[in-house]
Rosetta silent file (secondary structure, phi, psi, omega in degrees, C-alpha in Angstrom):
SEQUENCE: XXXXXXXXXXXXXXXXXXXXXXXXXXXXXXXXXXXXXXXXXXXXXXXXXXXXXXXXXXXXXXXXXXXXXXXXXXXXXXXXXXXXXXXXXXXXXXXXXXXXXXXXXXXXXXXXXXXXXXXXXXXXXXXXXXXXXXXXXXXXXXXXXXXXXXXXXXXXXXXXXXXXXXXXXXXXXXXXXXXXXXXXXXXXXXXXXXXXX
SCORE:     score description
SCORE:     0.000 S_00000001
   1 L     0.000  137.687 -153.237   12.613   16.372    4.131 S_00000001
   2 E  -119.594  115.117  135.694    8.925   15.023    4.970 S_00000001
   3 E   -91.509  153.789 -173.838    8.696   13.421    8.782 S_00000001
   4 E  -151.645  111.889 -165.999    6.232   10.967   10.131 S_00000001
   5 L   -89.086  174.339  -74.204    6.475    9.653   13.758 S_00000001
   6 L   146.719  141.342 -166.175    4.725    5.870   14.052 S_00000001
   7 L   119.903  154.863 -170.143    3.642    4.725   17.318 S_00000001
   8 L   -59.519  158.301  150.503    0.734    3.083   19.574 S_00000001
   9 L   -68.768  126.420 -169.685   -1.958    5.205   20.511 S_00000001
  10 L   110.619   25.334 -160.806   -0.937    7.830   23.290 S_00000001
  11 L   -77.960  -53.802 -160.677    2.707    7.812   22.222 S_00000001
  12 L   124.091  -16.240 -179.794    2.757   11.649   22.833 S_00000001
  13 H   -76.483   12.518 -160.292    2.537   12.162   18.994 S_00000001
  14 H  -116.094  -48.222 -173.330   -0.274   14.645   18.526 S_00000001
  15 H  -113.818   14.995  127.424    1.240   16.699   20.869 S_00000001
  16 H   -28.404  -87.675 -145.116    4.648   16.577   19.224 S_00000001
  17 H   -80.614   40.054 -159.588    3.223   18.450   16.265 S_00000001
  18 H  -127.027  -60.460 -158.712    1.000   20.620   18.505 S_00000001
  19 H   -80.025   -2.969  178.815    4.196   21.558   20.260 S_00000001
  20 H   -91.335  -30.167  166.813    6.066   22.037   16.954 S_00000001
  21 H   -83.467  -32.192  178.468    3.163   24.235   15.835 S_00000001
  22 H   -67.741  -36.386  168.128    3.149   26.365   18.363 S_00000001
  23 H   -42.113  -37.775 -142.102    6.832   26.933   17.991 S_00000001
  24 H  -105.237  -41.778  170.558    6.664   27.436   14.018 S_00000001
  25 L   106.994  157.354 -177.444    3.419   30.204   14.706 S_00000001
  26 L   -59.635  -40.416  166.280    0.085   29.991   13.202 S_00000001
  27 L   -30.683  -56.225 -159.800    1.426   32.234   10.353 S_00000001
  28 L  -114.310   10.430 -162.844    3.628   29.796    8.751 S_00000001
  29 E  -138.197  164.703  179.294    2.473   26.450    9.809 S_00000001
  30 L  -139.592  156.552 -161.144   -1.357   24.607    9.052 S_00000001
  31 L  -138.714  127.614  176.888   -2.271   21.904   11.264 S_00000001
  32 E  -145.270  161.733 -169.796   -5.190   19.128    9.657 S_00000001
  33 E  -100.784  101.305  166.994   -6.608   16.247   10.886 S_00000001
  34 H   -38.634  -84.402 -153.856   -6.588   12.861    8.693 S_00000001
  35 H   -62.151  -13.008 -171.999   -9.574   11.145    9.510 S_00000001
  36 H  -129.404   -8.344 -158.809  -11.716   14.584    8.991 S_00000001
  37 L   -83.425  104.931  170.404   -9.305   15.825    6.477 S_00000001
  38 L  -127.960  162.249 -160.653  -10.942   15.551    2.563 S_00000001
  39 L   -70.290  -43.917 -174.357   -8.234   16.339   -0.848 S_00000001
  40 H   -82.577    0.185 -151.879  -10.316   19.584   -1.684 S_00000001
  41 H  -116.786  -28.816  147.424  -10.284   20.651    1.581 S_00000001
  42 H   -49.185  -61.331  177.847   -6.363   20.292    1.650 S_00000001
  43 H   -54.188  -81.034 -166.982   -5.773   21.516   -1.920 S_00000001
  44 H   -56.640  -27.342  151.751   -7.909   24.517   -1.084 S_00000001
  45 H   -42.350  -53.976 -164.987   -5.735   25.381    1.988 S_00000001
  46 H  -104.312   11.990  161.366   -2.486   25.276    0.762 S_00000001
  47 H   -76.600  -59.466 -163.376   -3.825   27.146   -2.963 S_00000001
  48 H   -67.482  -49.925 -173.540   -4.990   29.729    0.090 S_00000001
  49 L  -110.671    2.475  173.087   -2.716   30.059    2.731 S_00000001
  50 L    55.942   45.991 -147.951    0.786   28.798    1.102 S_00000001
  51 L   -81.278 -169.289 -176.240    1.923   27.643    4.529 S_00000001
  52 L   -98.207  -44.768 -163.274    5.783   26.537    5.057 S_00000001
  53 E  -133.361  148.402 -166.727    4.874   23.556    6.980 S_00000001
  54 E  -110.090  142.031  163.935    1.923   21.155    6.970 S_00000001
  55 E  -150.103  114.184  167.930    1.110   19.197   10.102 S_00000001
  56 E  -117.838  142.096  170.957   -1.250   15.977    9.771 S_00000001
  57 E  -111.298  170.282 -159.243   -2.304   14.043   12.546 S_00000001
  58 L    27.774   63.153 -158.399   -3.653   10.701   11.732 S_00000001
  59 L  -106.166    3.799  159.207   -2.533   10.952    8.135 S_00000001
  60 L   -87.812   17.190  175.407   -2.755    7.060    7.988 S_00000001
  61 L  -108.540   14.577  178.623   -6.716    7.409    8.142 S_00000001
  62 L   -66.117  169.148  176.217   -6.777    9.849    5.387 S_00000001
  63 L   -94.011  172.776 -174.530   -8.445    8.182    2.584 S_00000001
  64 H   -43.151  -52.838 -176.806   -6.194    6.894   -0.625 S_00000001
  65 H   -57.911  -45.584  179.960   -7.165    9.939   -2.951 S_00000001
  66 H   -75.878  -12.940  179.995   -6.087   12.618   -0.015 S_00000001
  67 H   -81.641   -8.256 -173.503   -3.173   11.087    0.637 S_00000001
  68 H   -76.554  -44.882 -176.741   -2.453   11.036   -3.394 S_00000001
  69 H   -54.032  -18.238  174.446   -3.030   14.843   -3.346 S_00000001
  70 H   -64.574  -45.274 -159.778    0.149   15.615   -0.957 S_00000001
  71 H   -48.775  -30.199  167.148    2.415   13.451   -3.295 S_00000001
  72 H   -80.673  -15.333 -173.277    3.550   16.258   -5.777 S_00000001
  73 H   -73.692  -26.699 -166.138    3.492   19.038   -3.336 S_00000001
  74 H   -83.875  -33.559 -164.919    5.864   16.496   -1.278 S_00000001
  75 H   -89.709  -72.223 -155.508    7.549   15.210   -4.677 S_00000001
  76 H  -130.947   32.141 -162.026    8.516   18.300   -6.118 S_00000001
  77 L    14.383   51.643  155.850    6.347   21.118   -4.218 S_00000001
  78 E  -136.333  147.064  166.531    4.221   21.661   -6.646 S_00000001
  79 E   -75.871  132.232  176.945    0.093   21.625   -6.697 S_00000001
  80 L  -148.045  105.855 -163.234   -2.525   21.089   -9.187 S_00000001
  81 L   -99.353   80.483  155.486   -5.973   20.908   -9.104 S_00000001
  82 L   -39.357  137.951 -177.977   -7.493   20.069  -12.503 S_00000001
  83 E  -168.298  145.401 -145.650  -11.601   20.619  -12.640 S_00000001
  84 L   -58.667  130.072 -167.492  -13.735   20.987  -15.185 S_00000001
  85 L    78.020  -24.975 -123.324  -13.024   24.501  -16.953 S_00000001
  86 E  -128.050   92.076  171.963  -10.732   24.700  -14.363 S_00000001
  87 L  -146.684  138.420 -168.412   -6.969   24.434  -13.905 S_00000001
  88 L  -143.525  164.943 -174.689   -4.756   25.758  -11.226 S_00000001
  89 L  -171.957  138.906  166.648   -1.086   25.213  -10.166 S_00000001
  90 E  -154.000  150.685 -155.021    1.360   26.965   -7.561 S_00000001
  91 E  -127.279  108.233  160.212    4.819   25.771   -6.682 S_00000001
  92 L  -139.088  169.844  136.730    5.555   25.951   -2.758 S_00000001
  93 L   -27.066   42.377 -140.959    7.606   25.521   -0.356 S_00000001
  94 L  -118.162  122.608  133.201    5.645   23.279    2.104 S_00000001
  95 E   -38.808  128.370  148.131    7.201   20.613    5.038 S_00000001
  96 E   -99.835  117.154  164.461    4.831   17.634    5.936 S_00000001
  97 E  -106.325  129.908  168.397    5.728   16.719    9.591 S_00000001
  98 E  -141.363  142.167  168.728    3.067   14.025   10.115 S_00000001
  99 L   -68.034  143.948  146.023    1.359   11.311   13.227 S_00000001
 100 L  -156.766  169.032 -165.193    0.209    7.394   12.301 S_00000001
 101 L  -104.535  -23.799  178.555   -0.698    4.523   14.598 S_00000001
 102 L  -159.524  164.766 -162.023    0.959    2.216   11.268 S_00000001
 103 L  -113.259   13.936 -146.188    2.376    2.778    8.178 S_00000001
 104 L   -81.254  -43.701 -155.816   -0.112   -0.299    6.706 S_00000001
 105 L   -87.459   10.804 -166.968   -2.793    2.246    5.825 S_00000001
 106 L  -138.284  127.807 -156.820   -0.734    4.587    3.728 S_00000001
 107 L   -39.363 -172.797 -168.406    0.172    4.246   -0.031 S_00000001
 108 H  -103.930  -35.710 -174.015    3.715    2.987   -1.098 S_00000001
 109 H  -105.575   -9.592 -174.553    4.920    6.249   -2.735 S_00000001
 110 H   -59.345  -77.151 -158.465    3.238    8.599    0.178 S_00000001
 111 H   -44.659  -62.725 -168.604    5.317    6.448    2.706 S_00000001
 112 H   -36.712  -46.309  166.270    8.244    6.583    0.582 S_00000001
 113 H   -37.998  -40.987 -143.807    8.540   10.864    0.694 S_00000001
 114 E  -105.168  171.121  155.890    8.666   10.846    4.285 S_00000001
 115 E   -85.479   85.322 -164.026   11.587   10.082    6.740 S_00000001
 116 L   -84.378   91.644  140.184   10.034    7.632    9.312 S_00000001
 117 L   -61.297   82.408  170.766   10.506    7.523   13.045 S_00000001
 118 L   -30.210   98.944  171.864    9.476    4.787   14.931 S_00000001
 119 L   -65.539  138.362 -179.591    8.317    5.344   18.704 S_00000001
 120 L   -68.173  119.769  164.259    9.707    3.248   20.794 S_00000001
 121 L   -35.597  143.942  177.729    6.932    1.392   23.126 S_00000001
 122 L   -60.029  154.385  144.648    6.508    2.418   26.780 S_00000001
 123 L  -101.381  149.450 -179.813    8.245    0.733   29.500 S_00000001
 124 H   -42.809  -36.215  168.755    5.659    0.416   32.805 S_00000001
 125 H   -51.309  -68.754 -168.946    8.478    3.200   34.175 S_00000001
 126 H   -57.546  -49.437  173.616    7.383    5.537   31.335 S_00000001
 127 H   -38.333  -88.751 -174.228    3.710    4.633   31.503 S_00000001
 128 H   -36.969  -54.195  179.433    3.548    5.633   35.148 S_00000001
 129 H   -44.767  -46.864  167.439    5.594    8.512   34.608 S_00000001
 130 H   -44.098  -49.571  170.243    3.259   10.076   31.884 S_00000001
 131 H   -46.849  -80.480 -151.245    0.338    9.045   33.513 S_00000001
 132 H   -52.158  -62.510  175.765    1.301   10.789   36.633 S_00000001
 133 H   -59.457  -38.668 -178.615    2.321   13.995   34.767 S_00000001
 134 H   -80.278  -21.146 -175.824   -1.072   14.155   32.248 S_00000001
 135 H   -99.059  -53.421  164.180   -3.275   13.210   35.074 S_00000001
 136 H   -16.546  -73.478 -169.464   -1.414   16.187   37.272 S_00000001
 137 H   -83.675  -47.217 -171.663   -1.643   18.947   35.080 S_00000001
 138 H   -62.087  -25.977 -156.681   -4.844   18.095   33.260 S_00000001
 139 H  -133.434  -27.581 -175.883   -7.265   16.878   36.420 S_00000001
 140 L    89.920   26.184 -167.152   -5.320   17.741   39.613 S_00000001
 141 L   -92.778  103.117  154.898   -4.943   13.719   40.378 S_00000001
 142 L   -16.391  145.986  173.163   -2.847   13.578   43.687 S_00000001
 143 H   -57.729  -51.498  169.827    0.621   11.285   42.642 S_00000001
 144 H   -67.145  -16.690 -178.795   -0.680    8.165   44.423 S_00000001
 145 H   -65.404  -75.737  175.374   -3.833    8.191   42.973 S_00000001
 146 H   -39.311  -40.198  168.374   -2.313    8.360   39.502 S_00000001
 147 H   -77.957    0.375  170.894    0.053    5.737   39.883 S_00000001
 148 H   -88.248  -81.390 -139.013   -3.209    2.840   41.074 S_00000001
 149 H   -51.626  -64.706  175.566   -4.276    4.398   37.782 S_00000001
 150 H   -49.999  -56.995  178.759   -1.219    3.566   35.339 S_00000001
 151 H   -49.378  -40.705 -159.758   -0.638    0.148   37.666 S_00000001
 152 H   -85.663  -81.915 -109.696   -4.372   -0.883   37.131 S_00000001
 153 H   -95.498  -40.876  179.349   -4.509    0.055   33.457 S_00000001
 154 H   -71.571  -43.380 -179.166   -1.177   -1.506   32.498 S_00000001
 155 H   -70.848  -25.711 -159.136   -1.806   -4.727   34.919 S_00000001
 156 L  -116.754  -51.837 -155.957   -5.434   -5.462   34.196 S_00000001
 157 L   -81.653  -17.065  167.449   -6.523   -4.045   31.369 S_00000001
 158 L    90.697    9.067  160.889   -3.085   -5.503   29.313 S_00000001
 159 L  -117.736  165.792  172.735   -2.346   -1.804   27.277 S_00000001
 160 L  -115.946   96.084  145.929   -0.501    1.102   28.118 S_00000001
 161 L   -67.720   70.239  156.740   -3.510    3.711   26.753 S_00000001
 162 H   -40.455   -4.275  175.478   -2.902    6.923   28.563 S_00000001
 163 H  -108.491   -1.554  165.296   -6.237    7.373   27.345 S_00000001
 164 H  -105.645   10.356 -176.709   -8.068    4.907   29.581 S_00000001
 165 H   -77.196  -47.268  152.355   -6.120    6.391   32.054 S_00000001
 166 H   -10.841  -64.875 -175.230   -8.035    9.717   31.267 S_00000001
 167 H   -55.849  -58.729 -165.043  -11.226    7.897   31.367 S_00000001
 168 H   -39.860  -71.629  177.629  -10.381    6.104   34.369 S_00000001
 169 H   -68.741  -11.146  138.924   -9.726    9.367   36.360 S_00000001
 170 H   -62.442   -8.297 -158.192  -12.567   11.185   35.272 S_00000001
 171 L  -141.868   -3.031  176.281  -14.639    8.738   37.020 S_00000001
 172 L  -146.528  159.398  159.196  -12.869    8.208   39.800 S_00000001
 173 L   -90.303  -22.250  176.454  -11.547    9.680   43.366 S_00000001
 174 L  -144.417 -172.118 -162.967   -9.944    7.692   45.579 S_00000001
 175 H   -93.562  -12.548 -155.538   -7.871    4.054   44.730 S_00000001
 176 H   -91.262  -43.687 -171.953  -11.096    1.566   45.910 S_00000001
 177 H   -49.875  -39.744  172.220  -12.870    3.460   42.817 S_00000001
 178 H   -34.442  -70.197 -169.509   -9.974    2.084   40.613 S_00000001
 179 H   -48.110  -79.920  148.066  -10.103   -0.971   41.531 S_00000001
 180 H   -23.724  -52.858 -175.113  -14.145   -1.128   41.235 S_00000001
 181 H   -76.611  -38.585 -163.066  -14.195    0.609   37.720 S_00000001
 182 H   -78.673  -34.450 -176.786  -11.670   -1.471   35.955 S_00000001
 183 H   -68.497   -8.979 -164.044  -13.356   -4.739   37.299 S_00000001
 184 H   -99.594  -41.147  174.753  -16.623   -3.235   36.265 S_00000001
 185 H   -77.635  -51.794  173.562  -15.634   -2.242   32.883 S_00000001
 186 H   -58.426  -22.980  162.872  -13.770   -5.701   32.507 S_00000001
 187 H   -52.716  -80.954 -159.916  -17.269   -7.639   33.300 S_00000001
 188 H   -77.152  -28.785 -155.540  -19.667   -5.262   30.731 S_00000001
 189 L   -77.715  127.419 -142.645  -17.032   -4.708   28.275 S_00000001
 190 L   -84.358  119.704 -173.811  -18.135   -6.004   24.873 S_00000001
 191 L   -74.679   13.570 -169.500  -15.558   -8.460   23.429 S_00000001
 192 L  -102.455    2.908 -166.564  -15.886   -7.803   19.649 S_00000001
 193 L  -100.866 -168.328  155.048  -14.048   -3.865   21.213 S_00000001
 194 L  -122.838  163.965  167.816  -10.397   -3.196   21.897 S_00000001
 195 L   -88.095  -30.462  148.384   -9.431   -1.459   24.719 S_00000001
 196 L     1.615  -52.844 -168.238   -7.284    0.368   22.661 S_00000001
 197 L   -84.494    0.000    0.000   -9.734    2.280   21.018 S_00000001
């Protein structure tokens, strides 16, 4: 069975399979990136290191061709890279646990392999909590601080982005800075963007 959680950006899924890799060990598990991710670069990995489990993160920005190369190791675990002169095949044993922000961007029989979990959306209760905890451990951002931060970014800016929270609190020190930055950003901010992004 192939999984693939679904969810806004900042869901927590990246470090799902971060925390799933560390668990599984370096040994037995390969970790790739979609969006930087190309089909020989895939191929030659799993010809090379035969892992048991696969972990893609963004694997709905891979492009159409890399996402064609998992389906037989995913259909029936086996690989084959035709090439001029050239022919290779190995039969493994390989798990795809994979991240996507939508399932829009990813073929019809890819999608089909995996066993899809849907993230749920924040409630402002989760938002703050997360916030509170990622801005804690990552930056040393005092509880009250952090919670102007999730409240501003959820009230003003209209997403819950743990990653403008990031932003936010890189840049700022006390709650008037909050306040000041978001209205500052909201002014200059070019309306062809998302905040999202």
């Amino acid at each position: 069975i192939h999984v693939l959680l679904v969810g806004a950006p900042a869901s927590a899924k990246t470090i799902f399979l971060e925390a799933l890799m560390h668990k599984l060990g370096d040994k037995q598990a390969y970790f790739a990136i979609g969006s930087s991710s190309t089909k020989a670069g895939v191929v030659n990995m799993l010809f090379m290191k035969e892992p048991k489990y696969l972990m893609v993160d963004e694997i709905d920005k891979m492009s159409a061709s890399d996402q064609a190369s998992l389906l037989g190791l995913m259909e029936t675990g086996e690989m084959v890279e035709t090439k001029i002169n050239k022919t290779r095949s190995i039969k493994l044993k390989t798990w795809v646990f994979a991240t996507a922000n939508t399932t829009t961007r990813l073929s019809k029989p890819l999608l089909t392999r995996f066993m899809v979990f849907s993230l749920k959306p924040y409630t402002y209760e989760d938002f703050e909590e997360v916030t509170v905890h990622v801005l804690g451990r990552r930056y040393n951002v005092k509880m009250d601080l952090a919670i102007v931060i999730a409240s501003a970014v959820w009230h003003k800016m209209g997403t819950p982005n743990i990653r403008q929270c990031l932003k936010i609190a890189k840049m700022t020190k006390k709650k008037e800075d909050v306040e000041w930055l978001i209205d500052t950003m909201g002014k200059y901010q070019d309306r062809g963007e998302d905040w999202n992004e």
